[in-house]
N, C-alpha and C positions, 0 to 999 in steps of 0.2 A: 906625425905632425897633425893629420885631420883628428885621430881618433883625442889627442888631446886640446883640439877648439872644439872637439863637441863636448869632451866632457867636462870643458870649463863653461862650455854655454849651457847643460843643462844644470849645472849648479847655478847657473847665475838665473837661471829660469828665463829670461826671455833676450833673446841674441839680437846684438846691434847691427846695422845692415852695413857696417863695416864686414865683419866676422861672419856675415850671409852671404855676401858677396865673394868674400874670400874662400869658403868654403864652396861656391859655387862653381868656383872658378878652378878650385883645385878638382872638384868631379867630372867637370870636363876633360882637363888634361889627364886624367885617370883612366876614364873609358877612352880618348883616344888615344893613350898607350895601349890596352888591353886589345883596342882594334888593328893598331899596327902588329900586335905581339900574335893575334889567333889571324892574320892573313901572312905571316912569315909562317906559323906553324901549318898551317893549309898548303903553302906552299911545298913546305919539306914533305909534307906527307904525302903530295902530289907524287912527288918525284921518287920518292923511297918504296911506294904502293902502288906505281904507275901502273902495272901488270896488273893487280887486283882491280883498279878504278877502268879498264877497257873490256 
């Protein structure tokens, strides 16, 4: 979905702050997936390496 409003926005050459905003908005919810995803993976690793991390 993102990779295609960018690539109809650089063919359009200059993006409406419709499609800025919505695109803004999708990078938000993106990185804070990626933040829930690497503090669940911290966590497993905690507990599967707990012996190596004391």
């Amino acid at each position: 979905m993102l990779k295609n409003k960018l690539h109809g926005e650089s063919v359009l050459g200059n993006p409406s702050k419709a499609v800025v905003s919505s695109l803004k908005r999708s990078l938000k919810q993106v990185q804070k997936e990626i933040k829930t995803l690497e503090d669940k993976l911290m966590i497993l690793v905690k507990e599967v390496h707990q012996d190596l991390l004391t």
